[in-house]
N, CA, C and O of each residue as an XYZ file, in Angstrom:
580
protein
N      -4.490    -68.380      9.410
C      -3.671    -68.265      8.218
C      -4.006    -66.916      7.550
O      -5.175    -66.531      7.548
N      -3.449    -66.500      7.227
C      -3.192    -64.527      6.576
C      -3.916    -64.749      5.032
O      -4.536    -65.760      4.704
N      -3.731    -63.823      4.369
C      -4.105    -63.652      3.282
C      -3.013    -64.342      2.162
O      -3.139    -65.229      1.317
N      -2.250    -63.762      2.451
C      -1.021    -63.836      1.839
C      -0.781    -65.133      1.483
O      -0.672    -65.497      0.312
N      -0.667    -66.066      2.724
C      -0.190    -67.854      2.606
C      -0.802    -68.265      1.830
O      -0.259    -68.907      0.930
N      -2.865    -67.980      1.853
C      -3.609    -68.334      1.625
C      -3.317    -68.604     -0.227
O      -3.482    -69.546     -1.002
N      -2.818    -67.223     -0.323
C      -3.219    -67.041     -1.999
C      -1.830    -67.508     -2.468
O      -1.695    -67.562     -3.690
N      -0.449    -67.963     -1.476
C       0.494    -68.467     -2.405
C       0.829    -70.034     -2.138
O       1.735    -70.735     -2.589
N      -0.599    -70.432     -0.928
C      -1.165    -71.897     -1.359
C      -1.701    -72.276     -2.339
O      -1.569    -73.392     -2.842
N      -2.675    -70.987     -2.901
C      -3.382    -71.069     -4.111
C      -2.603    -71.309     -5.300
O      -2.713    -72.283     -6.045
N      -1.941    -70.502     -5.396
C      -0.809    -69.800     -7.014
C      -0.422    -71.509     -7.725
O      -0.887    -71.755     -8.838
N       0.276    -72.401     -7.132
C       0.840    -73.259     -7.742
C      -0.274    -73.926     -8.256
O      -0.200    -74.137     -9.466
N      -1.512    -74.409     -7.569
C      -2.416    -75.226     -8.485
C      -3.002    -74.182     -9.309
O      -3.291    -74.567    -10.443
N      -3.237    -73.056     -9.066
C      -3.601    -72.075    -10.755
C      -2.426    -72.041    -11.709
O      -2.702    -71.827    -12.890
N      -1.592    -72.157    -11.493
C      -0.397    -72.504    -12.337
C      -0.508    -73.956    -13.089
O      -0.531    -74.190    -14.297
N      -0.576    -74.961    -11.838
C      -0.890    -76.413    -12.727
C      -2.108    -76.361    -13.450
O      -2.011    -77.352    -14.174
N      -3.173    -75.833    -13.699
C      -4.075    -75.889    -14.077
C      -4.032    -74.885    -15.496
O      -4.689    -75.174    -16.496
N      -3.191    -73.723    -15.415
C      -2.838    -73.281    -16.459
C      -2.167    -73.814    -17.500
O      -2.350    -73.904    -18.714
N      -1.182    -74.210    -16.569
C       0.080    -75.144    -17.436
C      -0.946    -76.580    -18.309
O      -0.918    -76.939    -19.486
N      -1.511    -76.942    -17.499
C      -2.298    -78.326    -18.419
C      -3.191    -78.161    -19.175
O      -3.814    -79.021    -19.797
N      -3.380    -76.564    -19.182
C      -4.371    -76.890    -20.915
C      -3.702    -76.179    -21.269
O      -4.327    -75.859    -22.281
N      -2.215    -75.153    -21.299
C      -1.384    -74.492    -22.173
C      -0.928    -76.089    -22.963
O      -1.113    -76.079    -24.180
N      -0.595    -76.875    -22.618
C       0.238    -78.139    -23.309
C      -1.197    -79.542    -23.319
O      -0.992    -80.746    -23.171
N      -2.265    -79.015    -23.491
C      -3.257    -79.957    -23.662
C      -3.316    -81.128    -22.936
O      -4.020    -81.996    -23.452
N      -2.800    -81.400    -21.923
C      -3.036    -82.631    -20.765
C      -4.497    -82.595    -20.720
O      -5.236    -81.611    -20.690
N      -4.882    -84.272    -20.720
C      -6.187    -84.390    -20.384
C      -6.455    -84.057    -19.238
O      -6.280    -85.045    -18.525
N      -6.800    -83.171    -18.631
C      -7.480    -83.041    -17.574
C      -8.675    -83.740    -16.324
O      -8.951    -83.752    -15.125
N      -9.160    -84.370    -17.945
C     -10.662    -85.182    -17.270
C      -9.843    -85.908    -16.761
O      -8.639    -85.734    -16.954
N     -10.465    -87.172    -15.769
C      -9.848    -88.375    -14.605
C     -10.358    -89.446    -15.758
O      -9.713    -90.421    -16.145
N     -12.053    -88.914    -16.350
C     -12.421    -90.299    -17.058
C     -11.822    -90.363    -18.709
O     -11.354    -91.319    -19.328
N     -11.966    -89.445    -18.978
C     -11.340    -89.349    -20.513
C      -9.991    -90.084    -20.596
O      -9.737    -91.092    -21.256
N      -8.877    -89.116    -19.497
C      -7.403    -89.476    -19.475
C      -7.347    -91.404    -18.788
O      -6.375    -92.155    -18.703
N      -8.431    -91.583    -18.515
C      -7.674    -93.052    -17.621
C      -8.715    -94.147    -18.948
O      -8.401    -95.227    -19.448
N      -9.894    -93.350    -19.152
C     -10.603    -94.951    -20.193
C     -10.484    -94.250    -21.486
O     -10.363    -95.207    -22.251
N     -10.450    -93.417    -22.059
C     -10.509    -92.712    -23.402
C     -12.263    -92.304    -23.737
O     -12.782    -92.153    -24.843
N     -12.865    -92.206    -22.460
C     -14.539    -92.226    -22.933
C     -14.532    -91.062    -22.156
O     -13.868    -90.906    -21.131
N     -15.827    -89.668    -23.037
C     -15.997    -88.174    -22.493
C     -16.774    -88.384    -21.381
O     -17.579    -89.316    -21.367
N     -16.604    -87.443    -20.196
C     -17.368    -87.351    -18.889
C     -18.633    -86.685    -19.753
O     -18.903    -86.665    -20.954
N     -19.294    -86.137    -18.526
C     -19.665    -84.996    -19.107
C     -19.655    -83.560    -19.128
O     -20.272    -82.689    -19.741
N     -18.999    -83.588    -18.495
C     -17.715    -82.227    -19.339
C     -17.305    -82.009    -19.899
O     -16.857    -80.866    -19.993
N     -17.110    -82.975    -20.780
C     -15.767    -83.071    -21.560
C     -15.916    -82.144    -22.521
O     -17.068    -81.966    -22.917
N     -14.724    -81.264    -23.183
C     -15.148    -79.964    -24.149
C     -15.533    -79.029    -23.666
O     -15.799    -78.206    -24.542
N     -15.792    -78.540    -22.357
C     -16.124    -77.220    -21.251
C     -14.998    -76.319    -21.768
O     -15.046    -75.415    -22.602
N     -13.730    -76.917    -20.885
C     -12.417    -76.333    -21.307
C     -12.213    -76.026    -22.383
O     -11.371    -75.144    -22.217
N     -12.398    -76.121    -23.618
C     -12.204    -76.192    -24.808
C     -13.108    -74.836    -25.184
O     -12.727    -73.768    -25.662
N     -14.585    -75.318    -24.750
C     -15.798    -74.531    -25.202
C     -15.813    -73.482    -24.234
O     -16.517    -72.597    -24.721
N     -15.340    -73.080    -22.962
C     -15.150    -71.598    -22.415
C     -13.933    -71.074    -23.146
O     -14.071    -69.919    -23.549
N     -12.418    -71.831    -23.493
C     -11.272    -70.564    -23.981
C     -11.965    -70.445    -25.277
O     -11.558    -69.337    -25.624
N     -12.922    -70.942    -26.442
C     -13.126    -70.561    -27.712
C     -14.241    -69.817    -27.377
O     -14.581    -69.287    -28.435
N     -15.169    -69.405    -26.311
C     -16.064    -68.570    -25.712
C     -15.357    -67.199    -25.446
O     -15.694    -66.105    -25.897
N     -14.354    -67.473    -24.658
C     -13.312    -66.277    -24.279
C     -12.768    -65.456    -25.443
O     -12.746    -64.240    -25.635
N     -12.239    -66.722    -26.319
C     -11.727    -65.875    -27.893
C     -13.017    -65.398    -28.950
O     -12.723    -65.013    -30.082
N     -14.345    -65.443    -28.544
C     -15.099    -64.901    -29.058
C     -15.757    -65.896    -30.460
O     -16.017    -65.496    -31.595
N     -15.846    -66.792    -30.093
C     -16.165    -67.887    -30.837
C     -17.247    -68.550    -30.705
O     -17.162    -69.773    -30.810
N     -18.182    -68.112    -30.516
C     -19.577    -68.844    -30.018
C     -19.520    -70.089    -30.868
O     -20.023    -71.004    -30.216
N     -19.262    -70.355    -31.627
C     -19.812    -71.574    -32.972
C     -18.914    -72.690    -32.395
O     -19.284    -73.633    -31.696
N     -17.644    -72.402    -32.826
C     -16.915    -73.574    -31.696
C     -16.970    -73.633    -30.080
O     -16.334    -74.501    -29.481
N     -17.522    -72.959    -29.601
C     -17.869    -73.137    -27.840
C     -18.932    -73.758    -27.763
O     -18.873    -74.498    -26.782
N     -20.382    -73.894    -28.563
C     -21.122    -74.631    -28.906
C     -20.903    -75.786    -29.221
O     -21.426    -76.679    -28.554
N     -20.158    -76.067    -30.209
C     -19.807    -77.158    -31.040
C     -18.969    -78.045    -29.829
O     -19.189    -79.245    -29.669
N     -18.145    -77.412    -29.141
C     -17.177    -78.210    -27.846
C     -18.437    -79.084    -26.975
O     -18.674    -80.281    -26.817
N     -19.171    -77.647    -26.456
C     -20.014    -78.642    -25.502
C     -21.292    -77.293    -25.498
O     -21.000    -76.097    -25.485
N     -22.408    -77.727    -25.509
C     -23.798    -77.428    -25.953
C     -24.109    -76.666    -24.597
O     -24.782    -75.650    -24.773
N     -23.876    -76.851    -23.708
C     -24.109    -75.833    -22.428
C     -23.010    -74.694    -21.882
O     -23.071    -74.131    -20.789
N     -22.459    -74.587    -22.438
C     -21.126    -73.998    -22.329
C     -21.114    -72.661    -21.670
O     -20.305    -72.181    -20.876
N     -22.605    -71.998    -22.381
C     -23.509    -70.676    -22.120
C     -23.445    -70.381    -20.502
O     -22.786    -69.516    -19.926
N     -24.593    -71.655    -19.786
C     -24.707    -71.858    -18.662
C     -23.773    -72.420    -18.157
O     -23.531    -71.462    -17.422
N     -22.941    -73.200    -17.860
C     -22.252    -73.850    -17.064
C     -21.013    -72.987    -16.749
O     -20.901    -72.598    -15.586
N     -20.051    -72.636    -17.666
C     -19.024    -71.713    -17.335
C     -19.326    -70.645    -16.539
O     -18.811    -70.413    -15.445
N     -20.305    -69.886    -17.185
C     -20.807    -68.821    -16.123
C     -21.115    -69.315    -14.526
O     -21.572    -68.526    -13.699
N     -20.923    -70.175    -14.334
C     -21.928    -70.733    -12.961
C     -20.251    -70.904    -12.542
O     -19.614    -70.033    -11.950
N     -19.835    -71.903    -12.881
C     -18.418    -72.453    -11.979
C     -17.846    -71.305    -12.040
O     -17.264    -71.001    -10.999
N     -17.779    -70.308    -13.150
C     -16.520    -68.915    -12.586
C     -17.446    -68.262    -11.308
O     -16.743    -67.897    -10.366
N     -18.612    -68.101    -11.167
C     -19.096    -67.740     -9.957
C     -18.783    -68.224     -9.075
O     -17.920    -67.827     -8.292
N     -19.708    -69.628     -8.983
C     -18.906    -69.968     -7.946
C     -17.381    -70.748     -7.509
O     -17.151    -71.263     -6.415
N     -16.850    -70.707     -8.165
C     -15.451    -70.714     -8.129
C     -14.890    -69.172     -7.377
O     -14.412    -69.375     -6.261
N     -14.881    -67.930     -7.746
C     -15.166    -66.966     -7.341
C     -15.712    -66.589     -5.749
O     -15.068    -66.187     -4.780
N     -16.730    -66.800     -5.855
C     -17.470    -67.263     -4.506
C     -16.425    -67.898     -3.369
O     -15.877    -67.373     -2.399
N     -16.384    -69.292     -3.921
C     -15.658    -69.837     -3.098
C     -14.241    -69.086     -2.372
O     -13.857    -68.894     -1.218
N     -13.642    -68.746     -3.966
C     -12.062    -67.961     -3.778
C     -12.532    -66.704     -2.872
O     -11.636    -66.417     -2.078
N     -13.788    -65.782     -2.739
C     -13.346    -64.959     -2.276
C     -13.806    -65.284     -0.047
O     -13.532    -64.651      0.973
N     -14.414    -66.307     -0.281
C     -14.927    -66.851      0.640
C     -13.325    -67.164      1.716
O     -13.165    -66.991      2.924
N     -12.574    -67.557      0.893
C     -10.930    -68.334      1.268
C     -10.486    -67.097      1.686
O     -10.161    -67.045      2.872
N     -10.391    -66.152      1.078
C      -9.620    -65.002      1.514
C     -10.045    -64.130      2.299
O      -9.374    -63.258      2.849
N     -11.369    -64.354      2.406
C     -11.821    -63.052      3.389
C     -11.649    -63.606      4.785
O     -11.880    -64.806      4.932
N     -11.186    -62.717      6.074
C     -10.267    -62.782      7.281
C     -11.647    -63.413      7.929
O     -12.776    -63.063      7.582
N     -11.356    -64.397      8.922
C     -11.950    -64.880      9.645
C     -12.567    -64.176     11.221
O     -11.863    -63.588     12.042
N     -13.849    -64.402     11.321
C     -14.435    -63.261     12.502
C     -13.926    -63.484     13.240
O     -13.400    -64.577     13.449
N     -13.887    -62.491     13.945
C     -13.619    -62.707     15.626
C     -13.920    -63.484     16.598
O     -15.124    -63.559     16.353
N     -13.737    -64.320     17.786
C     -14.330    -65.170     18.594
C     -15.095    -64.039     19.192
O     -14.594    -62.983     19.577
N     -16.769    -64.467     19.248
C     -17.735    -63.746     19.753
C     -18.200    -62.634     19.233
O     -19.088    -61.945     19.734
N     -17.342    -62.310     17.719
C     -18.154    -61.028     16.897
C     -19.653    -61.566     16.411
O     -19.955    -62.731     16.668
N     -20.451    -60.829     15.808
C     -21.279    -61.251     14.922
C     -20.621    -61.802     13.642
O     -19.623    -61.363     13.070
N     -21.513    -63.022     13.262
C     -20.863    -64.240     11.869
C     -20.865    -63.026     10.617
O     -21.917    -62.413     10.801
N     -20.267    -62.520      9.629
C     -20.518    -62.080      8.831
C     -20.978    -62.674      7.260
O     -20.204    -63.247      6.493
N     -22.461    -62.380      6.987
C     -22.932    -63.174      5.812
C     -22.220    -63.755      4.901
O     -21.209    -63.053      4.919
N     -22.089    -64.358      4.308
C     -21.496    -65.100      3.406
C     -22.348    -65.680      2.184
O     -23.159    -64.815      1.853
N     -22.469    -66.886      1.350
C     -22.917    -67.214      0.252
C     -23.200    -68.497      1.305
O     -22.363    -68.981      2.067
N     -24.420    -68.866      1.165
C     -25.464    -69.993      1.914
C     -25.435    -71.048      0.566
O     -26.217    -70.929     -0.377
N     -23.991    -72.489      0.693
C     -23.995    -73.290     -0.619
C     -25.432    -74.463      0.263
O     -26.295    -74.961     -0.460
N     -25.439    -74.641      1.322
C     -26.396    -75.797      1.524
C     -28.165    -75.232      1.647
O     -28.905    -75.679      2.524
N     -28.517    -74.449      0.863
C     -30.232    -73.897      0.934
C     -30.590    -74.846     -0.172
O     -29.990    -75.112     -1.213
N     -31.762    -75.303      0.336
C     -33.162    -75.751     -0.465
C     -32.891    -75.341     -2.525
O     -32.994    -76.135     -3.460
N     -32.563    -73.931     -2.560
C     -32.973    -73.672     -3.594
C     -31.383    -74.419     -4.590
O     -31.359    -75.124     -5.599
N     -30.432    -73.949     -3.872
C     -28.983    -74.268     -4.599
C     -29.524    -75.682     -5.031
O     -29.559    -75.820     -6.253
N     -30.008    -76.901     -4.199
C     -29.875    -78.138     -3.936
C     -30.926    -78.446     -5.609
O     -30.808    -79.190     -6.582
N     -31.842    -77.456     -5.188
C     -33.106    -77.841     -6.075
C     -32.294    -77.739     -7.899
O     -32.582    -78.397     -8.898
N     -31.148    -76.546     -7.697
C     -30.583    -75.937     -9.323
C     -29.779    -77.116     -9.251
O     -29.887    -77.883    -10.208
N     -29.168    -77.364     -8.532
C     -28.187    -78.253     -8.861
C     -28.286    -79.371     -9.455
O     -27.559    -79.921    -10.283
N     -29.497    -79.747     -8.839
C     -30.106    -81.228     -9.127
C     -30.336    -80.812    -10.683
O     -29.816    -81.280    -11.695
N     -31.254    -79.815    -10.534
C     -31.951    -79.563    -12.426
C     -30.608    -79.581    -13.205
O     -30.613    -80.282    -14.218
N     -29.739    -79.088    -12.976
C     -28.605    -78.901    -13.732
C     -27.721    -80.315    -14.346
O     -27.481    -80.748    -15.473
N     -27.343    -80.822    -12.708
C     -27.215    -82.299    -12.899
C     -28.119    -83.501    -13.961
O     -27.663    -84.494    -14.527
N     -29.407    -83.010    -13.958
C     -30.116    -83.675    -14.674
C     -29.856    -83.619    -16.257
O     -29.817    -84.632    -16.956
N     -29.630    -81.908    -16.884
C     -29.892    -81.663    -18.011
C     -28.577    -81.618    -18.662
O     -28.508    -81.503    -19.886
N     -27.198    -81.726    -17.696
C     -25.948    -81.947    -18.062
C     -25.578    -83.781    -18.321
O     -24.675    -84.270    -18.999
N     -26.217    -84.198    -17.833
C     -26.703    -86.045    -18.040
C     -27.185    -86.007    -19.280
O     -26.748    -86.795    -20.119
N     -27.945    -85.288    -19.523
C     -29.115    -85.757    -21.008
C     -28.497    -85.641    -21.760
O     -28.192    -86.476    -22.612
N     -27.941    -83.955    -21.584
C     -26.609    -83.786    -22.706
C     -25.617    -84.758    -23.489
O     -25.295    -84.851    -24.673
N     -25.260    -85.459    -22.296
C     -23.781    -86.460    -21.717
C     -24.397    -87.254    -22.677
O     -23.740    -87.407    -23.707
N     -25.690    -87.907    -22.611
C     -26.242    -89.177    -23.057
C     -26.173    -88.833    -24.872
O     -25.575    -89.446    -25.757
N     -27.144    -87.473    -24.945
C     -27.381    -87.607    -26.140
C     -25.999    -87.332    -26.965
O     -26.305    -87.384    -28.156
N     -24.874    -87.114    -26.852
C     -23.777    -86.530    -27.315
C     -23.187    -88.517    -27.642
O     -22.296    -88.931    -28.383
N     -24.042    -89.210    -26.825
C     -22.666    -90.474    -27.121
C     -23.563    -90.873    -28.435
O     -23.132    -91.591    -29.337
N     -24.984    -90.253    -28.403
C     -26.232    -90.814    -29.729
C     -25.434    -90.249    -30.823
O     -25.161    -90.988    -31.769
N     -24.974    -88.885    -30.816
C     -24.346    -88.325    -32.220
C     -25.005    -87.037    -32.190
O     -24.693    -86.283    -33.111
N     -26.019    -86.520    -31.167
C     -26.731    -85.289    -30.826
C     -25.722    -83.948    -30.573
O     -24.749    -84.262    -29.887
N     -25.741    -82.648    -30.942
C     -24.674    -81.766    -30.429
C     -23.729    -81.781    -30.456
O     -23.155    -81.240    -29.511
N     -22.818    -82.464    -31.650
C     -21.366    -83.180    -32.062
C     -21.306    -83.959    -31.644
O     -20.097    -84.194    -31.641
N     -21.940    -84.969    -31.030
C     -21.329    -85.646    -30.244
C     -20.971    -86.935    -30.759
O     -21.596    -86.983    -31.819
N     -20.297    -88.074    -30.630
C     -19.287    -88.292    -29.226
C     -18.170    -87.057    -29.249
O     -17.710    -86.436    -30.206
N     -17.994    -86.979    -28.267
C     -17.143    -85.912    -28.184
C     -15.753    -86.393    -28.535
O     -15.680    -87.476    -27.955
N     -14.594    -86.181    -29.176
C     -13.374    -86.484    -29.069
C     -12.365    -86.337    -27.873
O     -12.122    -85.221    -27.414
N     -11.933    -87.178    -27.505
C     -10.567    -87.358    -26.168
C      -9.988    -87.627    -26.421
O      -9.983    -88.327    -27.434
N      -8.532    -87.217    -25.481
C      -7.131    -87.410    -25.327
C      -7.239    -88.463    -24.376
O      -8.089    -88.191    -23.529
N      -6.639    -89.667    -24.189
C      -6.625    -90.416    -23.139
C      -4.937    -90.367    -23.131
O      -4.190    -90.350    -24.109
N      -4.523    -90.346    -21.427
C      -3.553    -90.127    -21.096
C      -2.039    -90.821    -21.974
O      -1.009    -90.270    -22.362
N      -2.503    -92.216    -22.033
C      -1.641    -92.569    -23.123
C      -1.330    -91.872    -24.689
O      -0.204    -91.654    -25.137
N      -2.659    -91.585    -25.396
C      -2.945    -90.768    -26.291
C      -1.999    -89.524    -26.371
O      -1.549    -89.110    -27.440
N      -1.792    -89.084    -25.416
C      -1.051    -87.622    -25.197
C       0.436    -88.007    -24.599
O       1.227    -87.122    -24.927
N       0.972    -88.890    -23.942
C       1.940    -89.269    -24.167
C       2.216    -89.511    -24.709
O       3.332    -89.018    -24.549
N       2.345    -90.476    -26.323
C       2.478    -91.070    -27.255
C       3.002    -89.607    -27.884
O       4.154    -89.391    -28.261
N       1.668    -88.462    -27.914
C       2.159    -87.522    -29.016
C       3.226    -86.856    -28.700
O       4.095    -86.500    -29.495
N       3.202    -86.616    -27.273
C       4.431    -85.604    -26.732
C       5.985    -86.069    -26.670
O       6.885    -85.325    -26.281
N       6.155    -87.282    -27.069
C       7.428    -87.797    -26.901
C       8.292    -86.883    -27.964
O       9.503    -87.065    -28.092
């Protein structure tokens, strides 16, 4: 598959994904189906008020906002440029790439996983704004009619 296909396989879900927080669709699976925050919930929120230069409300959305955005546009990135770059030759040498299954990724991930949980937990206590506020899918139908 070419470059080209590749990236206008891509285009429509960066489009849906644009389009659903231009018109505020819940995004989350758990928010939109039970009305209760993942723990994510407020990322989206807390990277575009990060983007508009808002540290106080990107905080206030979600307390890791610092670390976590930075990491998924990487590797999100990563990944995307991983998709597009042309596939070797049969019998060239493999050309390096980004190693997602090493020891060390496994080891951050886990820590990360851990301290994005605590977060999750202490946010339902009332810690870091929390509970966080959601749209549950009904919620947002109701308003959009």
């Amino acid at each position: 598959m070419n470059r080209l296909l590749r990236l206008l396989l891509l285009a429509p879900l960066v489009g849906g994904v644009a389009l659903a927080v231009h018109v505020d669709f819940p995004l989350c699976p758990l928010a939109g189906t039970f009305g209760i925050p993942c723990p994510g919930c407020g990322l989206t929120r807390a990277t575009l008020a990060l983007m508009h230069g808002d540290v106080h409300a990107a905080l206030h959305f979600h307390p890791l906002v610092w670390l976590l955005s930075p990491l998924f546009i990487a590797f999100t990135g990563a990944a995307l440029l991983e998709l597009m770059r042309e596939p070797s030759e049969p019998g060239a040498e493999a050309r390096p790439g980004f190693r997602w299954n090493t020891r060390a990724v496994s080891i951050v991930a886990t820590a990360l996983l851990i301290v994005t949980l605590g977060v999750w937990l202490a946010r339902f206590a009332g810690a870091f704004g929390g509970p966080v506020p959601v749209t549950s899918l009904r919620d947002w139908l109701t308003q959009n009619r």
